[in-house]
C-alpha positions in Angstrom: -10.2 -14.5 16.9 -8.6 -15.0 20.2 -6.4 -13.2 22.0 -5.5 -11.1 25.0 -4.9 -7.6 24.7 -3.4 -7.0 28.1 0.2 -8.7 28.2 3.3 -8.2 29.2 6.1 -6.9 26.6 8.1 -9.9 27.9 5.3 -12.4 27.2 4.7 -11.4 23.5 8.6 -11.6 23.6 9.0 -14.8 24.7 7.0 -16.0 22.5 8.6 -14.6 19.6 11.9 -16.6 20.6 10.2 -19.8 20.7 8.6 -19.6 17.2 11.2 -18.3 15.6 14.0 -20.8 17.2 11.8 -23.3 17.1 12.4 -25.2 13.1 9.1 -25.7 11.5 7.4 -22.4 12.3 8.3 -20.4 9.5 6.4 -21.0 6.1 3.5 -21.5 8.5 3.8 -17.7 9.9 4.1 -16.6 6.6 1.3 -17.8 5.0 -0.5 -16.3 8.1 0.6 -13.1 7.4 -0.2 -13.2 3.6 -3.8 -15.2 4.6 -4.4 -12.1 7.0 -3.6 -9.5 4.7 -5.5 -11.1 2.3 -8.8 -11.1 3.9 -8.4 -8.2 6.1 -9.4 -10.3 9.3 -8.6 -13.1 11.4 -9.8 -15.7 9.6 -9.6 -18.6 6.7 -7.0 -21.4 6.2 -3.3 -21.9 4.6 -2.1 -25.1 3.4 1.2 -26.3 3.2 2.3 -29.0 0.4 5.1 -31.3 0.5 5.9 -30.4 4.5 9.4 -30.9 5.7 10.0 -33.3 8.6 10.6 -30.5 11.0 6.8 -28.9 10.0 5.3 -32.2 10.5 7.1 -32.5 14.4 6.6 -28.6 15.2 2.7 -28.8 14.0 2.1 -32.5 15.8 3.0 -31.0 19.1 2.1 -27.8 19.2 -1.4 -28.7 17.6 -1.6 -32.3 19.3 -2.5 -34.2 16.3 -0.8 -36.4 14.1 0.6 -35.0 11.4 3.3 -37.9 10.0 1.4 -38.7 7.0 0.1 -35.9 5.3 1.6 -34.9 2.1 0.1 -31.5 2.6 -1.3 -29.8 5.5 -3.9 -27.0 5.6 -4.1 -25.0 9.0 -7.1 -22.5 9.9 -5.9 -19.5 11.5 -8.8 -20.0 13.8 -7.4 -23.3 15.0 -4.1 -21.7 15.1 -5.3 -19.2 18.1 -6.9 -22.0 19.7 -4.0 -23.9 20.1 -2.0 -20.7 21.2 -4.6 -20.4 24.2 -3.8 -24.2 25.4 0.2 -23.2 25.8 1.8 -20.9 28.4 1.5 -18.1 25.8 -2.1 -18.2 26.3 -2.2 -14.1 26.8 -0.7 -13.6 23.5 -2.5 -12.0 20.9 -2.6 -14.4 18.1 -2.4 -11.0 15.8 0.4 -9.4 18.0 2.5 -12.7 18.1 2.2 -12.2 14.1 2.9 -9.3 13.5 5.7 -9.3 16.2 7.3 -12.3 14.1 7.0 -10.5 10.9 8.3 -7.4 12.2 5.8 -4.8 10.8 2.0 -4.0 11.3 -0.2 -6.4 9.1 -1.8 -4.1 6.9 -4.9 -5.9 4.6 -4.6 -5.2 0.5 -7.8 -3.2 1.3 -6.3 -0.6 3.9 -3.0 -0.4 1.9 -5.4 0.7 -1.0 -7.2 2.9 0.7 -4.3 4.7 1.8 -2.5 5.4 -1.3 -5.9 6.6 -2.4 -6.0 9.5 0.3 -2.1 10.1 -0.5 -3.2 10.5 -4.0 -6.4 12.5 -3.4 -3.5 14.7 -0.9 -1.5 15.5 -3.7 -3.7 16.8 -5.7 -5.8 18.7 -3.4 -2.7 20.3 -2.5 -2.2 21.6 -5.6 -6.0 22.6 -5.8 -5.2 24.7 -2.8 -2.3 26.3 -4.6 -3.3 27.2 -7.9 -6.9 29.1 -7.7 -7.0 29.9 -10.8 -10.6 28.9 -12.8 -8.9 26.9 -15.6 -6.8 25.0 -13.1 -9.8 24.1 -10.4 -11.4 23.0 -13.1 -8.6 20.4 -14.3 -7.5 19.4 -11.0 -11.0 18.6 -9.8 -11.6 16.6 -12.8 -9.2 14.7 -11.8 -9.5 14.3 -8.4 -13.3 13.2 -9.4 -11.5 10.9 -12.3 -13.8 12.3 -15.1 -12.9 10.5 -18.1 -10.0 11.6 -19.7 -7.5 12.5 -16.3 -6.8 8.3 -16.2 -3.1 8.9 -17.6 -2.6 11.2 -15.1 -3.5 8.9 -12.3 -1.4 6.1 -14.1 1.6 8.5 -13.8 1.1 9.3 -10.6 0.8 5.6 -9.4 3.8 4.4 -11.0 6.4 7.4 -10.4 4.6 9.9 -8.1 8.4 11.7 -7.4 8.2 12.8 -11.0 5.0 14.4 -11.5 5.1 17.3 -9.1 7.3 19.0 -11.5 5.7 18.7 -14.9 2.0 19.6 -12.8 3.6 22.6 -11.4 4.8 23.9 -15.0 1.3 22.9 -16.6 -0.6 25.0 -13.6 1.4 27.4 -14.0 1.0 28.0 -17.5 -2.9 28.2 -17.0 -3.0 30.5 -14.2 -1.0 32.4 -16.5 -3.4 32.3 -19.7 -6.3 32.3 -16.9 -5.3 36.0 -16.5 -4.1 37.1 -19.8 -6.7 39.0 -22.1 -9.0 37.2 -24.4 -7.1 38.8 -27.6 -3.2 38.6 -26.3 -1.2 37.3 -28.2 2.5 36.5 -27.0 5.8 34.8 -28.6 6.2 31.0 -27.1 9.9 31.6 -26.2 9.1 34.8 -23.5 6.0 32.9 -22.8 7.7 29.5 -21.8 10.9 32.0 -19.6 8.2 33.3 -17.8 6.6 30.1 -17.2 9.3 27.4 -16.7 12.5 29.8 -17.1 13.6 28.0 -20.5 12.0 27.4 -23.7 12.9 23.4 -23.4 11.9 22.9 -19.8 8.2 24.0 -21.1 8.5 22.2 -24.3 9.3 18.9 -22.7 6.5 19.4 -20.1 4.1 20.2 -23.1 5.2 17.1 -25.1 5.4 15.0 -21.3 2.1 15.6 -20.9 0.4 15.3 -24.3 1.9 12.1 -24.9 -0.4 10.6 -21.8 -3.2 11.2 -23.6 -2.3 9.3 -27.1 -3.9 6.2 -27.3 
């Protein structure tokens, strides 16, 4: 793909203005976006059906083809730059321009994976780094590693990630706990769980919170 680099802010501005007060630009610079995302390059085709009157002006002149007829009309983002580089926005980035118009960084579905992935990984390396105990490495690096069995706790942390910290904390805690107790002590649930989480129900939610991932 096309596209200069070294402009001027006002360039990439201007440019902006005219696409964006100019009617017919907009489902076009969408699908774009979504097409780019998509692939995770500059590259491939969108297609428009049932274009309005306005699409069919805007793309006849700025492409310089005839596009009167068409009942749908499919656009490679390739061709797209091409026909950038033949107006006076010819230094625009093609990419820039895009992203300019939708008013954030294009980010593809693969990057945006990839970074939860590490924000994941982060979270629970964090807690590796907190809680040394044996039992607790061990569970926490099964789960970094996604050994069968931890998929729940991934599933929990991908749909409400605010809410996990707590319950992990209480659950760490409680095995660093019996990580240090003798092999043969024996101690009552309700002292146990103060110690623990402070109260008895706090624990016992976190206990039943936690099991209840794991039912099939």
């Amino acid at each position: 793909m096309k596209g200069r680099d070294a402009l001027q802010p006002d360039e990439l501005k201007k440019a902006k203005a005219y696409f964006t007060s100019t009617r017919g630009f907009a489902r076009l610079f969408k699908a774009m976006a979504q097409k780019y995302q998509s692939l995770g390059r500059w590259g491939g085709s969108v297609t428009l059906t049932s274009p309005k009157e306005e699409e069919r002006d805007a793309f006849s002149s700025f492409f310089r083809a005839d596009f009167s007829r068409q009942k749908s009309i499919t656009i490679s983002l390739e061709r797209f730059a091409k026909a950038l580089e033949l107006t006076k926005f010819s230094n625009v980035s093609s990419i820039r321009l895009l992203e300019e118009i939708q008013g954030e960084s294009l980010i593809s579905k693969a990057d945006r994976i990839a970074i939860k992935e590490r924000e994941k990984r982060q979270f629970f390396e964090d807690l590796l780094f907190q809680y040394s105990e044996p039992y607790c490495q061990a569970w926490l690096q099964a789960i970094i590693d996604k050994k069968p069995g931890t998929r729940p706790i991934h599933t929990l942390y991908e749909t409400h990630p605010e809410s996990l910290r707590v319950p992990m904390d209480h659950v760490l805690k409680a095995l660093s706990d019996l990580n240090r107790q003798p092999p043969n002590a024996i101690e009552r649930l309700p002292i146990f769980a103060r110690r623990i989480t402070k109260t008895l129900t706090a624990l016992t939610q976190t206990v039943t919170r936690v099991v209840s991932l794991f039912k099939p």
